[in-house]
C-alpha positions in Angstrom: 37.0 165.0 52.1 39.4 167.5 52.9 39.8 169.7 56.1 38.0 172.5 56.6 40.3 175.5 56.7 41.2 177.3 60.4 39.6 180.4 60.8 42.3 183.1 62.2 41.4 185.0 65.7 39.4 188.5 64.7 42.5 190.2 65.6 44.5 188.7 63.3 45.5 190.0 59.7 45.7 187.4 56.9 48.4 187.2 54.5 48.7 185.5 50.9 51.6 184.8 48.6 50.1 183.7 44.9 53.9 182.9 44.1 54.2 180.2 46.9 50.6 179.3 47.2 50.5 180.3 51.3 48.8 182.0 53.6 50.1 183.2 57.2 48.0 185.5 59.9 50.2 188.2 61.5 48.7 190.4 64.2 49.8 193.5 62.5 49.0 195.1 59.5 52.5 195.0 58.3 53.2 192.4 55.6 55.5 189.6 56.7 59.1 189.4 56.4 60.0 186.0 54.6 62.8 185.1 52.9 62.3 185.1 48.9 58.5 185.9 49.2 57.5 189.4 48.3 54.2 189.1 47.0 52.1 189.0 50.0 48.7 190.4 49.5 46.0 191.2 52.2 43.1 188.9 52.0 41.6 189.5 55.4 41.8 191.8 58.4 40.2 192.6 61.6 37.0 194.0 61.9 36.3 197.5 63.2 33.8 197.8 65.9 31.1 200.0 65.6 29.9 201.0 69.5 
C-alpha cells in the first residue's frame, strides 16, 4: 500500500497545479510563484475560528 498523504499545519494554504500534477502549502493566501506553473488552484485553506 501506498503512503498516506501529510496533512498540512491549519495555518497553512494548499495549492494544486492540474498541469504538473503537484501540490505545495504556502502560509499565505497568495498563489505561489513557480517557474512555468500558472495554474495553481486553491484546494484547501485555514479554518476560521468561531469564538
Amino acid at each position: 500500500m501506498g503512503e498516506a498523504p501529510a496533512i498540512p499545519p491549519a495555518d497553512q494554504y494548499t495549492w494544486f497545479s492540474p498541469g504538473r500534477n503537484r501540490i505545495v502549502t504556502t502560509s499565505t493566501a497568495e498563489a505561489p510563484v513557480t517557474p512555468g506553473v500558472n495554474d495553481w488552484t486553491l484546494i484547501g485553506q485555514p479554518e476560521t475560528r468561531r469564538d
